[in-house]
KOLVEXNU-288832 format. One line per 8 residues: their letters; for each residue x, y, z of C-alpha. Coordinates in steps of 0.1 Angstrom, whole numbers. Layout:
A = X/Y/Z; ...
% end
This chain:
XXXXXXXX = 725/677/-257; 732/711/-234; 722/704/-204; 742/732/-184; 741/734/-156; 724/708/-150; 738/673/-151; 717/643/-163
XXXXXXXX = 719/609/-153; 699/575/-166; 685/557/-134; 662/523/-134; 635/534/-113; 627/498/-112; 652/491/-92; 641/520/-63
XXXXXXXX = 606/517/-58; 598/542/-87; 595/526/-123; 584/561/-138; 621/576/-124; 641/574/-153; 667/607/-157; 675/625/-124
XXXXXXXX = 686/663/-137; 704/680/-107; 724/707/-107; 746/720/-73; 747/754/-72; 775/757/-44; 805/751/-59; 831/780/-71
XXXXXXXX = 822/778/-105; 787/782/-101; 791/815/-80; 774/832/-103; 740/813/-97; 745/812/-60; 749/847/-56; 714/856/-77
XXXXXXXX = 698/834/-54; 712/846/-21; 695/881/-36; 661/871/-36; 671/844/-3; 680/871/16; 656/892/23; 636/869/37
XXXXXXXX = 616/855/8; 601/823/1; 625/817/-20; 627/779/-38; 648/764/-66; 618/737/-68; 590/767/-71; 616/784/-97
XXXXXXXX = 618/757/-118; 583/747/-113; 572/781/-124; 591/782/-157; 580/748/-168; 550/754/-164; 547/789/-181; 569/771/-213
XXXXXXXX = 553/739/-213; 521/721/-216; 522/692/-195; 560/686/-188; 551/691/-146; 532/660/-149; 565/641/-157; 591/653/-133
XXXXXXXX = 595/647/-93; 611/675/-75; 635/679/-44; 659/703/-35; 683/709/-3; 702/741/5; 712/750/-35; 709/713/-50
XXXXXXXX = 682/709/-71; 674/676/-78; 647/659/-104; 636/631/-120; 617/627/-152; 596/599/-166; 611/594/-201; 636/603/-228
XXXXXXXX = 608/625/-245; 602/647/-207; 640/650/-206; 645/660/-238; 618/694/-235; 633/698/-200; 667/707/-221; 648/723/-243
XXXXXXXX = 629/749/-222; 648/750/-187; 683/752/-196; 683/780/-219; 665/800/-193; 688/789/-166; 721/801/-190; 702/835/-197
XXXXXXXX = 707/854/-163; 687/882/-170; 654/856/-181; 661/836/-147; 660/866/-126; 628/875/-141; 613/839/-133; 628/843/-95
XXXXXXXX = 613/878/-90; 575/863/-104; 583/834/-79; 590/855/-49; 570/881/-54; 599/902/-54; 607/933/-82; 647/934/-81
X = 651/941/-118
% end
């Protein structure tokens, strides 16, 4: 399973507090090798826009998917993106859906110009 860029991880919410946290999906943007990503969102960052990797994400879930927002937990800080998901099934059509559009440049600029409210293409 693909998960690029984003890294997966199997958690026992159980243990936290959180029973329905099973897979945190993250993904750092910052480092060198990620540049790439950084740099699109510094675009639509810089000119002042409300500019979130949560609302981004958000935003193509829920244009691709029917219910998948109602099994994920979001959080992000500076350019980490951090998630959690309720079950194998919700991880699995988070790969499915989200990662494509986050290897396909072009398709994730389009998702953060709807987001912003910005038209940069």
């Amino acid at each position: 399973m693909d998960s690029f860029p984003f890294e997966v991880r199997f958690i026992n919410g159980a243990q936290h507090g959180s029973p329905e946290q099973m897979y945190q999906v993250f993904a750092d943007f910052s480092p060198p090798e990620l540049a790439t990503y950084k740099a699109l969102f510094q675009k639509y960052s810089s000119a002042g826009d409300d500019f979130s990797l949560v609302e981004v994400t958000f935003l193509l879930i829920d244009f691709n998917t029917d219910d998948l927002v109602d099994h994920m937990d979001f959080d992000e800080e500076g350019f980490l993106l951090d998630m959690h998901l309720d079950s194998e099934s919700a991880l699995q059509e988070f790969i499915d859906v989200a990662c494509p559009i986050f290897r396909d440049m072009a398709e994730l600029e389009s998702y953060l110009s709807r987001s912003t409210g910005m038209n940069r293409l």
